[in-house]
DSSP file (Angstrom, degrees, kcal/mol; ACC not computed):
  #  RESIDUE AA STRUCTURE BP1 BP2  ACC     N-H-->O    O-->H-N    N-H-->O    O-->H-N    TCO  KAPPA ALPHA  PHI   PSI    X-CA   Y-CA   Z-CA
    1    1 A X              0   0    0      0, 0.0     2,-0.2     0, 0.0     8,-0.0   0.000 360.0 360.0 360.0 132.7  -61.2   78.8 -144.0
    2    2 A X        -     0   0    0      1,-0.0     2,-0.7     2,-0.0     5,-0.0  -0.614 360.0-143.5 -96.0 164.8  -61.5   80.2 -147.4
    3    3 A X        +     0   0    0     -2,-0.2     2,-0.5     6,-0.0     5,-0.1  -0.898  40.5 164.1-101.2  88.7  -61.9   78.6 -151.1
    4    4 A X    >   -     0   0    0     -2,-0.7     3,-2.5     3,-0.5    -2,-0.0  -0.959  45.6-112.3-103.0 136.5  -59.7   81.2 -152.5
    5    5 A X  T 3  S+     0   0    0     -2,-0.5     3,-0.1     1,-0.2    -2,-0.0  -0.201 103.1  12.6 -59.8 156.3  -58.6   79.8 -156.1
    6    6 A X  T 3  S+     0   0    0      1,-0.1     2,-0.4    -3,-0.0    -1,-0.2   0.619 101.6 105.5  61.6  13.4  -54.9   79.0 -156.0
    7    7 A X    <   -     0   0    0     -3,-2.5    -3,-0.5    -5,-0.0     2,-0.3  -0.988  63.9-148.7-132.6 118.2  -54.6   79.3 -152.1
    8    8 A X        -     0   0    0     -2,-0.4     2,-0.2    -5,-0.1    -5,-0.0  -0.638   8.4-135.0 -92.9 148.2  -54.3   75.6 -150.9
    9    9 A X        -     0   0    0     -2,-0.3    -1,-0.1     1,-0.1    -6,-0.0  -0.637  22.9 -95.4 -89.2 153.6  -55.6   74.8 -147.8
   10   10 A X        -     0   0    0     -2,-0.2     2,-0.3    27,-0.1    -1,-0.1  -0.395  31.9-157.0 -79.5 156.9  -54.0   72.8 -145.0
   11   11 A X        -     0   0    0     24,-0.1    13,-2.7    11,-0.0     2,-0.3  -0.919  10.1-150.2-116.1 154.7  -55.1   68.7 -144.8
   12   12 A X  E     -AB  23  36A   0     24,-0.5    24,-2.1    -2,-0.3    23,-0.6  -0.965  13.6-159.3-125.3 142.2  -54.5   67.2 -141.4
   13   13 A X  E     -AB  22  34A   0      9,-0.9     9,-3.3    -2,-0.3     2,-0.5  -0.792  13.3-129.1-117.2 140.5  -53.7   63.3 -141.3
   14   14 A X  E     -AB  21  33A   0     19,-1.7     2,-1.6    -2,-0.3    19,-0.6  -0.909  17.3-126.3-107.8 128.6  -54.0   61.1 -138.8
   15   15 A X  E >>> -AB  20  32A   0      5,-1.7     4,-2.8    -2,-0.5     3,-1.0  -0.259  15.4-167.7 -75.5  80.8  -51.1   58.8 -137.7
   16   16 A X  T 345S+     0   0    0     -2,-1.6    -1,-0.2    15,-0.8    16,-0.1   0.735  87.9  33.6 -13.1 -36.5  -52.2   55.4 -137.8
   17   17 A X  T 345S+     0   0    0     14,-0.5    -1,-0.3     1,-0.1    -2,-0.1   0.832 124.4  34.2-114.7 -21.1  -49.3   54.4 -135.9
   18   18 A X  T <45S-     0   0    0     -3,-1.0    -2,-0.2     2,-0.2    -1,-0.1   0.467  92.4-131.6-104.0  -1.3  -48.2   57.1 -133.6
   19   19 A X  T  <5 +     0   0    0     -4,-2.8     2,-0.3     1,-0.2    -3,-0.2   0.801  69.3 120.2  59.2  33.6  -52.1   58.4 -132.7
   20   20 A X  E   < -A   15   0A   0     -5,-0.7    -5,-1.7     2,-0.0     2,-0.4  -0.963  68.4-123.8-126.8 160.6  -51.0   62.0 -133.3
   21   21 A X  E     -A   14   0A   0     -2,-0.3     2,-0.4    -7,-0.2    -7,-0.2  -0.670  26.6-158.0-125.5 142.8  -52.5   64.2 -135.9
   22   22 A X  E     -A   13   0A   0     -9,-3.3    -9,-0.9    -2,-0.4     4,-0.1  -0.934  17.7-128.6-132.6 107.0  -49.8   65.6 -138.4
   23   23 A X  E    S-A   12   0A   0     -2,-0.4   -11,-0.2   -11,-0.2     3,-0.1  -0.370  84.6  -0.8 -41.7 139.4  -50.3   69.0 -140.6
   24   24 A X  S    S-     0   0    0    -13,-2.7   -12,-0.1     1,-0.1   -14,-0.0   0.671 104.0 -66.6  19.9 137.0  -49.5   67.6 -144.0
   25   25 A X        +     0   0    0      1,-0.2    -1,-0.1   -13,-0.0     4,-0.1   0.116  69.5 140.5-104.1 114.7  -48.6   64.6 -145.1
   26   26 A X        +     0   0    0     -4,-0.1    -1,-0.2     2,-0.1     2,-0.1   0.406  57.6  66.7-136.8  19.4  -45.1   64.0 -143.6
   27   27 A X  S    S-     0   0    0      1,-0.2     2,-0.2    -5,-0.1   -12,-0.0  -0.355 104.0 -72.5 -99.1-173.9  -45.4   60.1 -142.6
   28   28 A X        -     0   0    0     -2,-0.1    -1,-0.2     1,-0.1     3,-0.2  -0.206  43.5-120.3 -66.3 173.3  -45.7   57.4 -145.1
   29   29 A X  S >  S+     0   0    0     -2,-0.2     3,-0.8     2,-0.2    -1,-0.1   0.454 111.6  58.3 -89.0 -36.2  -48.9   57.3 -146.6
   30   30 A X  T 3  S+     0   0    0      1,-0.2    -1,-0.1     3,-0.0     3,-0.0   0.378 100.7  47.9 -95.9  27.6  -49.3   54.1 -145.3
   31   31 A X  T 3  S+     0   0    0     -3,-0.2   -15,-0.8     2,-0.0   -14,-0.5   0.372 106.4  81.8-126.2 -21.1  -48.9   54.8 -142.0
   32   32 A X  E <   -B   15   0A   0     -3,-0.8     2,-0.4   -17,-0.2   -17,-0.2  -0.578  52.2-164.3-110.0 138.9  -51.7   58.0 -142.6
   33   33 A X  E     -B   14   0A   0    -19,-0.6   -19,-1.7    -2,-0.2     2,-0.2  -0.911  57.3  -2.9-114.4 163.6  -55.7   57.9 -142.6
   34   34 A X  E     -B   13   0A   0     -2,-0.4     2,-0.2     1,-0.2   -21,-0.1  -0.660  48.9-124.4 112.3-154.7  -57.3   61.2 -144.1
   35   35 A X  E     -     0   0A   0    -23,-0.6    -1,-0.2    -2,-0.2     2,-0.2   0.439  45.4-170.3 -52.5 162.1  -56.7   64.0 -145.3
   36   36 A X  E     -B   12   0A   0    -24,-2.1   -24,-0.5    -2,-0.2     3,-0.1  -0.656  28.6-135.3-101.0 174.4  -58.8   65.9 -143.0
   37   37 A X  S    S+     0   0    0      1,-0.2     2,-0.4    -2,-0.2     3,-0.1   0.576  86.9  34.0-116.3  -3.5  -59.8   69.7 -143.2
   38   38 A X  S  > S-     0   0    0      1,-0.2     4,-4.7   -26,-0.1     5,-0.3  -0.983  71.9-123.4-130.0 169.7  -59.1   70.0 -139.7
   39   39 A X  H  > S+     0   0    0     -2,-0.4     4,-2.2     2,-0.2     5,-0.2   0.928 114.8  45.3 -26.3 -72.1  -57.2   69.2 -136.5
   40   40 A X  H  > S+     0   0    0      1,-0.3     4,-1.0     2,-0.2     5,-0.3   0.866 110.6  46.6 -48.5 -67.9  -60.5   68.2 -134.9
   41   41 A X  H  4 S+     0   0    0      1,-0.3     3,-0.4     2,-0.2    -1,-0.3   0.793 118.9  42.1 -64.5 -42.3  -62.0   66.3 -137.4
   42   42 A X  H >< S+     0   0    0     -4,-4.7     3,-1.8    -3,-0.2     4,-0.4   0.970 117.3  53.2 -61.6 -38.9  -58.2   64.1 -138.0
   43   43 A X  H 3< S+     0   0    0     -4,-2.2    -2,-0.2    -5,-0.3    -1,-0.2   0.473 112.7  40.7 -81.3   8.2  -58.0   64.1 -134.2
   44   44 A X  T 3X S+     0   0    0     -4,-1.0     4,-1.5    -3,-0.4     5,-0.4   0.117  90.0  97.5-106.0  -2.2  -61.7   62.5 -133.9
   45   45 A X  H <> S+     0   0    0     -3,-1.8     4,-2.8    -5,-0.3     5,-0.2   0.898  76.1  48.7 -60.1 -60.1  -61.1   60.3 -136.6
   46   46 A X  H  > S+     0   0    0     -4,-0.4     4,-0.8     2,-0.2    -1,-0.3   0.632 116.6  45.6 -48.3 -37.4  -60.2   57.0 -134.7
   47   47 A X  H  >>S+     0   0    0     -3,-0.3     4,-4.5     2,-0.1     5,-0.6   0.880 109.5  53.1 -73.9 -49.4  -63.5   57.4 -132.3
   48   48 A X  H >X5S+     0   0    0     -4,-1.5     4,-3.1     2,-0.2     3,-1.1   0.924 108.5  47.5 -45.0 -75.2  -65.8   58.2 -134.9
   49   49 A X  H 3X5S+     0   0    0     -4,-2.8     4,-1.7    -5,-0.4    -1,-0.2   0.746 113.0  52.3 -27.1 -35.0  -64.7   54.9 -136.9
   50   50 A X  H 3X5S+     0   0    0     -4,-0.8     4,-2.4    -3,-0.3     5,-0.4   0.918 113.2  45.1 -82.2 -48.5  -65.1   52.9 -133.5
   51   51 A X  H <X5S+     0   0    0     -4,-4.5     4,-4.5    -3,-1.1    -2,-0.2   0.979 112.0  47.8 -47.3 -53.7  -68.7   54.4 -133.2
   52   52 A X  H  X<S+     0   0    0     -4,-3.1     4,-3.6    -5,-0.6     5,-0.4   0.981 114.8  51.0 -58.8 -39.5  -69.6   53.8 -136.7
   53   53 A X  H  X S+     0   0    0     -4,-1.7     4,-2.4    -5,-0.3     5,-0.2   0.964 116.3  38.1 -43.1 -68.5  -68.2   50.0 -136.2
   54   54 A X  H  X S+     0   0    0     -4,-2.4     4,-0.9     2,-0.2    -1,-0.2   0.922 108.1  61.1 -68.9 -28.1  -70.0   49.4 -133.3
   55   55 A X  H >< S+     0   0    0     -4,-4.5     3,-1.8    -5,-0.4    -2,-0.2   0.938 118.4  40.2 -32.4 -71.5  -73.5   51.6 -134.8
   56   56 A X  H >< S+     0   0    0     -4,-3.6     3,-0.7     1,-0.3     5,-0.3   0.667 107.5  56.2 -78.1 -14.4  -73.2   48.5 -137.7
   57   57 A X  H 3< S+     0   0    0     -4,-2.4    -1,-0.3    -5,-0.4    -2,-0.2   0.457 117.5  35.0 -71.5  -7.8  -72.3   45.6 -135.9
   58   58 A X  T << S+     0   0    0     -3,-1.8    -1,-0.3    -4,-0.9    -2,-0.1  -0.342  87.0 102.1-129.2  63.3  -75.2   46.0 -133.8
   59   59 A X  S <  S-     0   0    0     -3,-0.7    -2,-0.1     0, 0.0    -1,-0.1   0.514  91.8-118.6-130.2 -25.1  -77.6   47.4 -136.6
   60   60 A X  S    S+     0   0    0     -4,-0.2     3,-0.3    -3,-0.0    -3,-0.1   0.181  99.5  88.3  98.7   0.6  -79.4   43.8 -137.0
   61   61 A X  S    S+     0   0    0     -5,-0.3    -4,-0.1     1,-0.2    -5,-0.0   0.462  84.4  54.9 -97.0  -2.7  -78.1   43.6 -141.1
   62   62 A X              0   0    0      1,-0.1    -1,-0.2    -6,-0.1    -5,-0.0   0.421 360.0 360.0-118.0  25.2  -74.6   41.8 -140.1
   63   63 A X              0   0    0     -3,-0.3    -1,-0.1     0, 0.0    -2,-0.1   0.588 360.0 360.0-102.1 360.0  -76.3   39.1 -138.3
């Protein structure tokens, strides 16, 4: 993707509530995690967060 000034780029959301990753923001906001700057990255989001969870829960500073 390009940073060309005045050419927005797309954000991808992911749907908290339906698990499906949505081109611009066309849910509630409170229903949405992101933006993203891609598919992948919205459609990862929800493992990544579960990694990072378990990464600090076992990190030996939340015991």
């Amino acid at each position: 993707m390009s940073n060309i000034p005045g050419v927005s780029q797309p954000e991808f959301w992911y749907n908290l509530e339906t698990g499906q990753v949505e081109e611009g923001q066309q849910s509630a906001v409170t229903k949405l995690w992101g933006p993203f700057a891609t598919r992948e990255e919205a459609a990862n989001a929800m493992a990544k967060a579960q990694d990072r969870n378990e990464s600090w829960d076992n990190d030996g500073w939340n015991n």
